[in-house]
N, C-alpha and C positions, 0 to 999 in steps of 0.2 A: 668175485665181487670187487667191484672197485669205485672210482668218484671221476665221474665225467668233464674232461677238461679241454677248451677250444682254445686254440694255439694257433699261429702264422702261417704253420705246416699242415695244421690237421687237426681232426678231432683224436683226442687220446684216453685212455680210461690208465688213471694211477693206481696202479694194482698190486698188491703183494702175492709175488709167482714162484719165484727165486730169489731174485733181489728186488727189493721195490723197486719200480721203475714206469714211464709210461710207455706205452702198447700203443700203435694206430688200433684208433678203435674194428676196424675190418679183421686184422688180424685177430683182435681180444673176443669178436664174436663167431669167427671159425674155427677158434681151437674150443669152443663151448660143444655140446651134442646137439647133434640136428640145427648148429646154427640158433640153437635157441638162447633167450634173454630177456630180460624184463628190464625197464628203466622205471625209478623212484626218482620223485625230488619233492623238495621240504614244503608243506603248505601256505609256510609262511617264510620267505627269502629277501635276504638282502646281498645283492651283488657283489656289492662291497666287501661281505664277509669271506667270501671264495677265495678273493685275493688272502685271507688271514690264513685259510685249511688250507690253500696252495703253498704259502709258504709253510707251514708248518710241516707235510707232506714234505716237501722239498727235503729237509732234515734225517727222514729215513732214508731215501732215496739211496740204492746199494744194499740193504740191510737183507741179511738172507731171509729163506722162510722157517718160519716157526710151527716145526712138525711137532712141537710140542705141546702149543696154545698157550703159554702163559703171557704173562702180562710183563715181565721185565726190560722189554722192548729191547733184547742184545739183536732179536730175531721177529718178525712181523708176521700174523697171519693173515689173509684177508680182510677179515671183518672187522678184528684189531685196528686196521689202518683206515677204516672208514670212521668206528669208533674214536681214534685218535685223529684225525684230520675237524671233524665236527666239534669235537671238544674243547678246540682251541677258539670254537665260538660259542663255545659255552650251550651247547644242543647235543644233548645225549641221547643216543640213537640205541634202539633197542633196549637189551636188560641184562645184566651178567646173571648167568646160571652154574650151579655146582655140575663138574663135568659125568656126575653119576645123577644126575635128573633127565640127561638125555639117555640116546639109544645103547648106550658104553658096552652094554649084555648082550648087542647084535654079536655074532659069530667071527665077521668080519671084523665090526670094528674091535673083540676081543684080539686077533691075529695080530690088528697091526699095532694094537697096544702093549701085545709081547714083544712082537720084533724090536719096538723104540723103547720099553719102558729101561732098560740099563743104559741108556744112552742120555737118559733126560737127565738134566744137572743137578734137577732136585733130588735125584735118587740117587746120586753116590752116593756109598759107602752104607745104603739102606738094605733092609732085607726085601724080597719079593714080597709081601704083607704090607713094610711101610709106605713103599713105593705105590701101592696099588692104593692106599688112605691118601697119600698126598696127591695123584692122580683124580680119585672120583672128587676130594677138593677141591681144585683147580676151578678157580671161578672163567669162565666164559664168556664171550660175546658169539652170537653166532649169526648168520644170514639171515636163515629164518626169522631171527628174533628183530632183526634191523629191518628187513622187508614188511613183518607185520606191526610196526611203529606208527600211530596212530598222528606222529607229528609227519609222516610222509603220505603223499597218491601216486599210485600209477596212472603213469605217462604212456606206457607200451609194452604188452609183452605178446611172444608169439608162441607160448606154451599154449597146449589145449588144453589145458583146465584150470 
């Protein structure tokens, strides 16, 4: 997930990957599966605002990723940085969720919530209990919730369903 940016060189999506940064967009749609991708934009736009999330974007720009999801912005996740790019115009995109209202119980994403949960900063010096309370806490933004955002339409997607 990222926020679609036209520049002198090219079209780029500002993405949080690794470190926030912009991607040619060709590249940011073949590292996707099957090439596949949906474009969203706001129903109601002012031009002029772009230049404010542009710059404010600029700002993370380098910031690793945040395989943790929170919101202290040392690290970015995706959706995070669409979240924070629009809301320096004041348009809140999606809805923050507790991170145990989503799928947290999948198998998988149990896995990779052991591998990282001693590594999160909120859990030093916690027991494996506290950690796991301040984890399903953790308020979110996530794609999904940005894509079904009633202040956006699609533009294009070449998913089959």
């Amino acid at each position: 997930m990222g926020i679609i940016k036209k520049t002198k060189q090219g079209t780029v999506v500002i993405e949080a990957v690794g470190p926030v940064k912009e991607t040619p967009i060709g590249a940011w749609i073949n590292r996707g599966r099957f090439d596949r991708f949906a474009v969203y934009r706001l129903k109601e736009t002012n031009n002029a605002d772009f230049d404010i999330v542009f710059d404010e974007l600029r700002e993370y720009y380098g910031r690793p990723y945040d395989i943790f999801f929170s919101f202290d912005n040392n690290a970015i996740y995706c959706s995070e940085l669409v979240d924070i790019g629009y809301t320096a115009i004041d348009i809140h995109l999606g809805r923050s969720q507790k991170a145990s209202s989503l799928l947290i119980n999948l198998p998988i994403v149990k896995s990779l919530i052991r591998k990282r949960i001693q590594k999160d900063p909120a859990c030093q010096k916690k027991s494996q209990a506290q950690c796991a309370a301040i984890i399903n806490d953790r308020e979110l933004v996530t794609p999904v919730s940005i894509a079904r955002d009633k202040k956006l339409f699609k533009v294009y997607s070449n998913y089959p369903f």
